[in-house]
C-alpha positions as CSV (number, residue, x, y, z in Angstrom):
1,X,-10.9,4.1,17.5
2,X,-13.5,5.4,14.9
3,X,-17.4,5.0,15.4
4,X,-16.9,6.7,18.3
5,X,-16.8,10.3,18.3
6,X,-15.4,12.7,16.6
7,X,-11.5,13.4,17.9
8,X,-10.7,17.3,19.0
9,X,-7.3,18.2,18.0
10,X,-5.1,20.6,18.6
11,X,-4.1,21.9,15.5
12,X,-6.3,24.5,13.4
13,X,-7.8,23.2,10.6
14,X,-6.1,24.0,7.4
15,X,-4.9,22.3,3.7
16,X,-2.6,19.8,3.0
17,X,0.7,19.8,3.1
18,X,1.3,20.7,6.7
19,X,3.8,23.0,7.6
20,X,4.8,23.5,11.3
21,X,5.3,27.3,11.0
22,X,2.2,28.1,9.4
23,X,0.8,28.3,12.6
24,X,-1.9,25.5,12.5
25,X,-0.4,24.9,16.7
26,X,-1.0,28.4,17.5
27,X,-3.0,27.5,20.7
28,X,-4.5,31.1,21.2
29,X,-4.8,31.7,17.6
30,X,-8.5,31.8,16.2
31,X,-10.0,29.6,13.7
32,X,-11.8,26.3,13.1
33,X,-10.0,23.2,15.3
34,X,-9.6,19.9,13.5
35,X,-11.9,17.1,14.1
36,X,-10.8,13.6,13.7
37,X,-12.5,10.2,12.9
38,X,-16.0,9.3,12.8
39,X,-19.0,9.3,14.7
40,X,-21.5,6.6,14.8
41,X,-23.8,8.2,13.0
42,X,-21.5,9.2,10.2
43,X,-21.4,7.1,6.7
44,X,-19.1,4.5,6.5
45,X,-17.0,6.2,4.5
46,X,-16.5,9.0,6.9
47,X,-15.8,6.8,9.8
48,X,-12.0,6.4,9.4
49,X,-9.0,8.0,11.2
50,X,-8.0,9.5,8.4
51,X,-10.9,11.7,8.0
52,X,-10.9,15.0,9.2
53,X,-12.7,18.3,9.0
54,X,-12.9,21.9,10.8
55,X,-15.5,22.7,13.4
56,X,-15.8,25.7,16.0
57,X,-14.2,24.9,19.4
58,X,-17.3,27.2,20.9
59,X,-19.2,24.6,19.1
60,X,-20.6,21.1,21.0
61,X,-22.5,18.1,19.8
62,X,-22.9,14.7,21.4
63,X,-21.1,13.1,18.8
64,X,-17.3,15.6,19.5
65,X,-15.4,14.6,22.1
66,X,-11.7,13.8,22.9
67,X,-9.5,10.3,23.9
68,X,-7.6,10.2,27.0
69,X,-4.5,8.2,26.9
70,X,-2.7,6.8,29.7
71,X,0.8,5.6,28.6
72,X,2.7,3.0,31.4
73,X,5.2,4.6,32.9
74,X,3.4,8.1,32.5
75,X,2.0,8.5,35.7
C-alpha cells in the first residue's frame, strides 16, 4: 500500500487526538484534506501508512491519488 501515492481522505486535516464532533467529517466544510502514505518519491521514512499531512483538495500532483476497494459480496 505505500510507495504508491499519496491516499485522499475524507477527513480534514487536524491534530491528534481525534474527536468525531470536531468536525474533521464535515464534507462541505473548508480546509486542508488529509493525505495518507507515501509517494515513491518520498523518503523512506515518509513512505508509511501511518504518515499523514494536509494538502488543498483544489490542489493536484501526480504523486495524490485515491485506492478503490472492491469488497466480495459488495457489488
Amino acid at each position: 500500500m505505500s510507495g504508491n501515492v499519496l491516499e485522499w481522505c475524507h477527513s480534514l486535516s487536524k491534530s491528534y487526538p481525534y474527536k468525531a464532533g470536531d468536525g474533521r467529517e464535515d464534507s462541505q466544510a473548508d480546509g486542508l484534506r488529509v493525505l495518507r502514505g507515501g509517494a515513491f518519491v518520498n523518503d523512506e521514512g515518509d513512505v508509511r501508512c501511518a504518515d499523514r499531512l494536509g494538502y488543498s483538495p483544489l490542489g493536484g500532483n501526480f504523486v495524490v491519488g485515491f485506492r478503490v476497494v472492491v469488497a466480495p459480496g459488495f457489488l
